[in-house]
Each structure stands twice: as structure tokens, then as C-alpha cells.
C-alpha positions as CSV (number, residue, x, y, z in Angstrom):
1,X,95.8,-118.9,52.7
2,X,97.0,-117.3,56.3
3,X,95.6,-118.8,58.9
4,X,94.9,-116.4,62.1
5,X,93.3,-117.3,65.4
6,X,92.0,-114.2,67.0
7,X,89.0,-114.2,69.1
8,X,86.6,-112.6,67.0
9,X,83.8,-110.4,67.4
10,X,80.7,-109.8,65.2
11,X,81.2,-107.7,62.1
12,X,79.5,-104.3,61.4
13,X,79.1,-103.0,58.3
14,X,80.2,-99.2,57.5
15,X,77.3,-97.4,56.7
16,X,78.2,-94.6,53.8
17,X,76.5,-91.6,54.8
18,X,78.6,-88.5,55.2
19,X,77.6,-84.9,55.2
20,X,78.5,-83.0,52.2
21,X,81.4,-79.9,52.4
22,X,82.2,-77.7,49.9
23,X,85.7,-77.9,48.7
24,X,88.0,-81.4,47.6
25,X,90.2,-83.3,49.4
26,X,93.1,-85.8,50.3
27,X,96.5,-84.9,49.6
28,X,98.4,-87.4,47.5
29,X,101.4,-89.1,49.5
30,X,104.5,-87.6,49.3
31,X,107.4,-90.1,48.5
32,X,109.6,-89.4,51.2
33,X,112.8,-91.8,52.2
34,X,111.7,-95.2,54.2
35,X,111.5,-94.6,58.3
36,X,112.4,-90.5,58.4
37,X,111.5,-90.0,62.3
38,X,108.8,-88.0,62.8
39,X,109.4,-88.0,66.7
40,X,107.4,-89.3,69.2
41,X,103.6,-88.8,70.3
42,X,102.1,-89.9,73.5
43,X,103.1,-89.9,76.9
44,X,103.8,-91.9,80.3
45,X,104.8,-95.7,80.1
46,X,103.2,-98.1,78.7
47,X,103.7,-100.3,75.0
48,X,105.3,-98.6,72.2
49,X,104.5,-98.5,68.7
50,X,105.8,-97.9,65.4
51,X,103.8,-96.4,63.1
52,X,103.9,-95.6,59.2
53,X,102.7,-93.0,57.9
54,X,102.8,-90.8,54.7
55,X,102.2,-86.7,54.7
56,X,98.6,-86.6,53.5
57,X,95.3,-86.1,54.2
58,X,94.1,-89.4,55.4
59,X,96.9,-89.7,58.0
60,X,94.7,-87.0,60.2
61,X,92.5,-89.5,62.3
62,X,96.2,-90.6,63.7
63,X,97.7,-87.8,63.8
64,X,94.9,-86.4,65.6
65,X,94.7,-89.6,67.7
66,X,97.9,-88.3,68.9
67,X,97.5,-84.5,69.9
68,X,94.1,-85.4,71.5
69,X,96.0,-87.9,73.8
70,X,94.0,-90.9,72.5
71,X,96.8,-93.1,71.8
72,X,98.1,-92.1,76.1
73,X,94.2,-93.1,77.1
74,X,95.2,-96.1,75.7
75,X,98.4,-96.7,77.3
76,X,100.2,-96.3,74.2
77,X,103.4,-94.7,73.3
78,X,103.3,-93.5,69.5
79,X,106.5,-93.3,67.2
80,X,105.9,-91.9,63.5
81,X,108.1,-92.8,60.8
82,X,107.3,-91.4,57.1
83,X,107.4,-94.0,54.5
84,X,106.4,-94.0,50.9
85,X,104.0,-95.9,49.1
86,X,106.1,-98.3,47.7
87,X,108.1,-99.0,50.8
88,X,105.5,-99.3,53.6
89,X,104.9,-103.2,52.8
90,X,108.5,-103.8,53.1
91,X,108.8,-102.0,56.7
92,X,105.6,-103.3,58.2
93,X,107.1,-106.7,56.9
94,X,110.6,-106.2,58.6
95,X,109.1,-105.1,61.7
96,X,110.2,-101.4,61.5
97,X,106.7,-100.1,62.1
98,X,104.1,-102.2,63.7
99,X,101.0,-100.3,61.6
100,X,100.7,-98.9,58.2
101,X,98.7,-96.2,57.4
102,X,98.3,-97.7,53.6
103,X,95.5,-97.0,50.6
104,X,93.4,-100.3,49.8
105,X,95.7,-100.5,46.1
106,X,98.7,-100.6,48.4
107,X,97.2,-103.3,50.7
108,X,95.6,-105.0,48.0
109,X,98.8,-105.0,46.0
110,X,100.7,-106.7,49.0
111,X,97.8,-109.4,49.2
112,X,98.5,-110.0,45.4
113,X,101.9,-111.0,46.5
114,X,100.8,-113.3,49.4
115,X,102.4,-110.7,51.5
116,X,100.8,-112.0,55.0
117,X,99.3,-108.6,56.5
118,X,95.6,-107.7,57.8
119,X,93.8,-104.8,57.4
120,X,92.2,-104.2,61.0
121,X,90.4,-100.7,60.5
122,X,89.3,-98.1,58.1
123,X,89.9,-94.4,59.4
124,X,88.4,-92.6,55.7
125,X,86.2,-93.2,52.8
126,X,86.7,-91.9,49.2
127,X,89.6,-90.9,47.3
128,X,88.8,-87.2,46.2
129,X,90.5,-85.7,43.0
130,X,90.7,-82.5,41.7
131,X,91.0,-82.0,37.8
132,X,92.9,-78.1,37.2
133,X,93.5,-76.4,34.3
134,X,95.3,-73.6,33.3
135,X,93.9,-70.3,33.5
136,X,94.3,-69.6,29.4
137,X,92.9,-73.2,28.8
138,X,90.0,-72.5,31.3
139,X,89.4,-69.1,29.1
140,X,89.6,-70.3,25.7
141,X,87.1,-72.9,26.1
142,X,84.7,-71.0,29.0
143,X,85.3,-73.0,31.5
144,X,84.6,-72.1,35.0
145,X,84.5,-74.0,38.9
146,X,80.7,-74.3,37.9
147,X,80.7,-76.0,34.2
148,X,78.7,-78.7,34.3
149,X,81.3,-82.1,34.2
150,X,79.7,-82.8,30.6
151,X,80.8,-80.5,29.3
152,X,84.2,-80.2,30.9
153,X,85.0,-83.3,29.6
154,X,84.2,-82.5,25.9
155,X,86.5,-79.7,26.1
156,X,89.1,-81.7,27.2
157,X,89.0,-84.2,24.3
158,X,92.3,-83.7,22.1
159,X,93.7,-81.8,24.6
160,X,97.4,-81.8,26.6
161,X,97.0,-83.6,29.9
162,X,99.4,-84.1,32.5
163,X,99.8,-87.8,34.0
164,X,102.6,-88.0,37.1
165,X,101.1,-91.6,38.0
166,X,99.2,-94.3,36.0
167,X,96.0,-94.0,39.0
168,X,95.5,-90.7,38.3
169,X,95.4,-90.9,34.5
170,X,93.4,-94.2,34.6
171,X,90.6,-92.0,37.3
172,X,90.7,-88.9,34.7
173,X,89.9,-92.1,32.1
174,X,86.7,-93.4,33.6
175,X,86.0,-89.8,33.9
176,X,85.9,-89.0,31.0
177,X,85.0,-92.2,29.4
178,X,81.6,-91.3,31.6
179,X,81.1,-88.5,29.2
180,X,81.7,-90.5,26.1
181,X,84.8,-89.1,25.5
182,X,87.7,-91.0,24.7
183,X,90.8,-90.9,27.1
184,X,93.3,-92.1,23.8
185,X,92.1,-88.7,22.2
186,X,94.0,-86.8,24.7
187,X,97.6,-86.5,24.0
188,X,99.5,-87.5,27.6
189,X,102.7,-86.3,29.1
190,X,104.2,-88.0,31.7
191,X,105.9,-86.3,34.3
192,X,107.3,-87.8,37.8
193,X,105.3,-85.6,40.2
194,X,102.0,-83.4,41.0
195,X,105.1,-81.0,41.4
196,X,106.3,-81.2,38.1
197,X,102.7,-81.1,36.8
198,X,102.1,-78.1,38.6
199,X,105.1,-76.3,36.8
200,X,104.3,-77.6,33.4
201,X,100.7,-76.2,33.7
202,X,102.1,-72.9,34.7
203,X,104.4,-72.6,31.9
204,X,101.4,-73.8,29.8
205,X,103.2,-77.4,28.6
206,X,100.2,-78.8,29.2
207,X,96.5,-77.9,29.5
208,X,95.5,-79.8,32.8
209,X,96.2,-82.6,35.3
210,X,93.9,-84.3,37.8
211,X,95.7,-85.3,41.4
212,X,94.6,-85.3,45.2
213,X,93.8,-82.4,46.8
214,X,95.6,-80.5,48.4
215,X,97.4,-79.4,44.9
216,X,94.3,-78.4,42.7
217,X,93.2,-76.3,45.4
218,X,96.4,-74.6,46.0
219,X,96.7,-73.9,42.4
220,X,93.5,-72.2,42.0
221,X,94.2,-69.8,44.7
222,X,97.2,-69.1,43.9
223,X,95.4,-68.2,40.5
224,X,97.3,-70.6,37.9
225,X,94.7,-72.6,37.1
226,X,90.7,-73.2,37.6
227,X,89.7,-76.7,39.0
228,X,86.9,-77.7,37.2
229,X,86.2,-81.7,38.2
230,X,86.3,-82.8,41.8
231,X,84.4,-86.1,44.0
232,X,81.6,-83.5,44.5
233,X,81.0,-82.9,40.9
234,X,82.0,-85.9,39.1
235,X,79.8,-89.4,39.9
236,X,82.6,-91.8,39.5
237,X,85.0,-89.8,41.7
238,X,82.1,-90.2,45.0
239,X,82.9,-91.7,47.7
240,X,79.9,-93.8,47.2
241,X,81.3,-94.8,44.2
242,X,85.2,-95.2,45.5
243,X,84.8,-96.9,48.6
244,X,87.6,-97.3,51.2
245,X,90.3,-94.5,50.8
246,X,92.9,-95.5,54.1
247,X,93.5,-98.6,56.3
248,X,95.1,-99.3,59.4
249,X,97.2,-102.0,58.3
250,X,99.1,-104.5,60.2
251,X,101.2,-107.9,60.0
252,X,99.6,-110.8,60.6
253,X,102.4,-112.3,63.3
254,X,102.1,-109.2,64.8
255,X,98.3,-109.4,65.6
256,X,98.2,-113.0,66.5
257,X,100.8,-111.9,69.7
258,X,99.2,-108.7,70.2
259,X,95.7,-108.6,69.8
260,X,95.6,-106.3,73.2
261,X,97.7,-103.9,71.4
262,X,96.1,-104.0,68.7
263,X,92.9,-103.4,69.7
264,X,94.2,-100.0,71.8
265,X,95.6,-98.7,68.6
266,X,92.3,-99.0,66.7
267,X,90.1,-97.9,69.6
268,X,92.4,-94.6,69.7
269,X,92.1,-93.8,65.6
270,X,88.7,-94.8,65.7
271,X,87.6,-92.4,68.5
272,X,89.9,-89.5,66.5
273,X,88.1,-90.2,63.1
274,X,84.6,-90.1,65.1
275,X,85.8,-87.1,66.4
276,X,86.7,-85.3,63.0
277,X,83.4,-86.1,62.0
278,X,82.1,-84.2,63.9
279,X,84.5,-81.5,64.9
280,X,86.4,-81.3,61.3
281,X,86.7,-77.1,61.9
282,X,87.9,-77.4,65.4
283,X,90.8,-75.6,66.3
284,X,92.5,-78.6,67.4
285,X,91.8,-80.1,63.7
286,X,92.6,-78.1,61.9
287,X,95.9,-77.5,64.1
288,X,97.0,-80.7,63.4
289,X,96.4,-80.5,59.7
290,X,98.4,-77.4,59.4
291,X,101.7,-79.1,60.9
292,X,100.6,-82.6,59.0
293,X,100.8,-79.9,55.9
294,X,102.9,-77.5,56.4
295,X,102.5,-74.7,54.1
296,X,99.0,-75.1,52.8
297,X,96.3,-72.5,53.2
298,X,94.1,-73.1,56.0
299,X,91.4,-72.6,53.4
300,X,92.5,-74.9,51.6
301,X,93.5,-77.5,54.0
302,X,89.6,-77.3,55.8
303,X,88.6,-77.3,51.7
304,X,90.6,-80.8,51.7
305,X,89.7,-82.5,54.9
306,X,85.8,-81.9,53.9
307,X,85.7,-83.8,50.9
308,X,86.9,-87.0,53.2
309,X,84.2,-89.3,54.9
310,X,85.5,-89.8,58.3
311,X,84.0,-92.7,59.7
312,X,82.4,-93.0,63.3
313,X,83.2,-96.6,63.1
314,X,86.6,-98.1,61.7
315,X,84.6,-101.0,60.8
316,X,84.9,-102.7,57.2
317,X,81.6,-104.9,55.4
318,X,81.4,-107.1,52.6
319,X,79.9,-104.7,50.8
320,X,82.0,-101.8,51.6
321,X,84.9,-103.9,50.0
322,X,82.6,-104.8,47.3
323,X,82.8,-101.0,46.3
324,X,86.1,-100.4,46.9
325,X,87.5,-103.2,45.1
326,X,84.9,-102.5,41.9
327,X,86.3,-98.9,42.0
328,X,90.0,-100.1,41.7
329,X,89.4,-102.9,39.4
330,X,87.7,-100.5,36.6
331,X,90.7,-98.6,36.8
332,X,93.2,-101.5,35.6
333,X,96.2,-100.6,37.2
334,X,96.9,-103.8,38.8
335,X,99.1,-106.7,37.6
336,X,95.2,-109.0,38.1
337,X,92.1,-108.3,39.3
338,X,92.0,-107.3,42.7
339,X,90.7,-109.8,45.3
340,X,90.2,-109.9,49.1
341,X,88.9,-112.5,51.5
342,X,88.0,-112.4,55.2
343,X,91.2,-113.8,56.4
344,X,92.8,-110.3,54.6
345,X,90.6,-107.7,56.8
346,X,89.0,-108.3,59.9
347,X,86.6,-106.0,62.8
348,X,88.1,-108.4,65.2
349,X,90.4,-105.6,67.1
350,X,88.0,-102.7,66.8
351,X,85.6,-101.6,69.9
């Protein structure tokens, strides 16, 4: 067990109250090569950082962190580098960022390997999904944005469902297991990308896929497809229900010999997050999440950033990993079931 000798400060729990949006949200990350520079943020002198982060939803309280000159109140200077999901462990490890932007199944599957890291914030709540299908499978079987998730799911038993990663088909499965339907009914095709998903549904190779937003949304505008399941409508998909959706991860050497840094970095996201959660149609939002996501509608990106709790406080509970780590576990996508102790997260470096 790592052993860490911060000073620490008292704990307090993340309440989960948001207010409610229409629209889904939180673009799944794109895999993009290890350490592609995203240039720096910040200004003046002062400590550097490294940062990794993906081209998603849940980077915003950053990424706004940045353009609102949070991280230069702080004395920071901010570097972004894009990683992928299955290489941000390895960088945060090698030194090539300092912080990781990284989901609790990331995290938690680097604690499963004894990797020594700490998660030292959380900057967003949930993990919203969108379920599309294709416009002719939508009219054969009535289905509209306002069937009733009953009965979306008994139309979708022996049907032709997309599956470009074993989390989403495994979150479609509790789904639809919710409705007493049986996921091993359905007849899977695996593809290697919402992308290719996308494509197959259009050419009608298959009858729907479930991803993050900003995909289904994009879809149904674009008028290929009718999203018929999202967080909103769906119980097990709440962020009630999910728990933690993004951490602000970082090394455990790192922390013990710079705890001031440390704390500067989470005091910036922090006030950025407060400030989305409050402000989420600002100009200067929504700004932000237009170069973050390049190429989505702003309709649909202010659709996507709603569905997102954005927390007023980065700090993590018991409880709130309680939910987060019942959420993954049902799922059984990891190797074991998911654990986390109190030397794997900590409030110590938050305001």
C-alpha cells in the first residue's frame, strides 16, 4: 500500500444535486497519438505544468480553467498534451504530464495494477449515453425521442446492435436487462469506433448503437437516426446512479514534492467547474467548447455539456465512490472487482 505524507485537511463529501438540462452529454475520448501538443495556456512566470488531456466533454472545467485565466491567478503556466485512454497512465507515470484528466475505470484500472497515482479532484459527475437508431428502424417499430424506455428496449430485443467498446455494450446491457430484456438476444457487431458505428447505421448494417454524446446528438440532427435512450430517460444511466465521470489525477511522487502546486492546479479547475455550473450558456463556455470540439453544432455541444453535473466542489466522499465504483462493477468490464481505499484519492490539495 503507498504510503503519502501530505498534510491533510478535513474531507467533504460531494453532494449530488444538479439541475436538470434537456439534451445528453460527454463526448467519448478520442484515441489520439500519446503527448500531441496542444500549445500552451496561461501566462506570465511562474511553475509549469503538463497536463493530459483527451478531446471530450469532461476536459471543459480545464480547458475553461485556462481561457478564464484561472490557472495565471494561480501562478501557473499550463501545457496540454492529448493522450488516449490507454496511454495516459503510462505518461503521467513517466513524468510527461504532471496531471491526467482520466475516467474513474482508467484510474481504477491503474490502481488494479498497483500503479502508484492519486486522484486529487473530481471536475464532473455522470457518464451520459445516448442510444440512436436508424431512422427506418425508429419507423418500423414507432419509435420516437419520447417512447417511454420500456418500451424501447422491447423493441430492441433480437435486434442488430452496434458495439465499438466492451463499456458501451456492457451499459446498453444493464439497460436493457432493466427492462427484462436479454442483452444475448441481440445479435452484436463489433466495430473499432463510434465513427464506424455511425457509418454502419447509416448504411443500415446495423439497427442502433449507444456511445457518449456528442455522436447521438449529431446523428439525430443530421437526420440518420432518432436517439431514443439517454441519462435523462434511462435510471441506470443517472448520474445518481453512475457516480464520478472525470478525475484530476496525479502521481503520487509528484504530490508528495508538490503539494503547493498541486493544490493551485485543483483550486483553478475547481473554480472553472463552479463556474460552468452556473454559467454553462455563457459565451465564454460555450466558446471554449466549440474549439475543445471542433465541428459540432453549438446545439448540440450546449445539448452535451447539460447532461454533465459540474461540481461546485472538486471534492470526493466515501459514498460518492461507493456509487461510482457499484456503477462500474455491475458492468464487468474489469479484469476483478474494482476497489479503492483512502490512500488512492484524497481532498487533501483542494480549497
Amino acid at each position: 500500500m503507498r504510503q503519502r505524507t501530505p498534510h491533510v485537511r478535513p474531507q467533504r463529501p460531494y453532494p449530488f444535486q444538479r439541475t436538470r438540462f434537456l439534451g445528453a452529454a460527454a463526448a467519448t475520448a478520442l484515441g489520439v497519438t500519446l503527448l500531441t501538443a496542444c500549445g500552451d495556456t496561461g501566462s506570465g512566470s511562474g511553475s509549469s505544468v503538463t497536463v493530459g488531456v483527451g478531446s471530450n466533454v469532461f476536459e471543459m472545467p480545464i480547458r475553461v480553467a485556462a481561457a478564464n485565466g484561472y490557472f495565471a491567478e494561480q501562478g501557473l503556466k499550463v501545457r496540454f498534451v492529448t493522450i488516449s485512454a490507454s496511454t495516459g497512465a503510462s505518461a503521467l507515470q513517466s513524468g510527461s504530464v504532471q496531471f491526467l484528466s482520466d475516467s474513474p475505470t482508467g484510474f481504477l484500472s491503474a490502481v488494479e495494477k498497483n500503479v502508484p497515482e492519486t486522484a486529487i479532484s473530481v471536475d464532473g459527475v455522470g457518464n451520459p449515453l445516448g442510444l440512436i437508431v436508424s431512422t427506418s428502424f425508429a419507423h418500423a417499430h414507432h419509435l420516437t425521442a419520447a417512447t417511454p424506455a420500456a418500451e424501447v428496449a422491447k423493441a430492441l430485443d433480437g435486434s442488430v446492435g452496434g458495439a465499438s467498446s466492451t463499456n458501451t455494450q456492457a451499459q446498453t446491457g444493464i439497460f436493457l436487462k432493466a427492462y427484462d430484456v436479454d442483452p444475448g438476444k441481440v445479435k452484436w457487431v463489433s466495430l473499432p469506433s463510434p465513427a464506424a458505428d455511425k457509418a454502419a447505421l447509416k448504411s443500415n448494417q446495423i439497427d442502433w448503437f449507444t456511445t457518449s454524446e456528442p455522436t447521438p446528438l449529431e446523428i439525430q440532427e443530421s437526420g440518420d437516426g432518432v436517439m431514443v435512450a439517454d441519462a435523462v430517460k434511462v435510471p441506470v444511466w443517472s448520474n445518481d446512479n453512475v457516480g464520478y465521470g472525470e478525475l484530476v489525477v496525479a502521481r503520487s511522487s509528484y504530490l508528495s514534492q508538490h503539494a503547493a502546486t498541486a493544490e493551485k492546479f485543483v483550486t483553478a479547475v475547481r473554480k472553472a467547474a463552479a463556474y460552468m455550473h452556473t454559467h454553462l450558456d455563457s459565451p465564454e463556455v460555450q466558446s471554449v467548447a466549440q474549439k475543445t470540439l471542433p465541428g459540432v453544432p453549438a446545439d448540440v455541444l450546449k445539448s452535451s455539456l447539460a447532461l454533465v453535473d459540474w461540481p461546485t466542489s472538486g471534492a470526493m466522499s466515501a459514498t460518492g465512490w461507493n456509487t461510482t465504483l457499484a456503477f462500474i462493477n455491475s458492468l464487468d468490464v474489469l479484469p476483478r472487482t474494482a476497489k479503492v481505499t483512502s490512500d488512492e484519492w484524497t481532498n487533501t490539495y483542494l480549497p
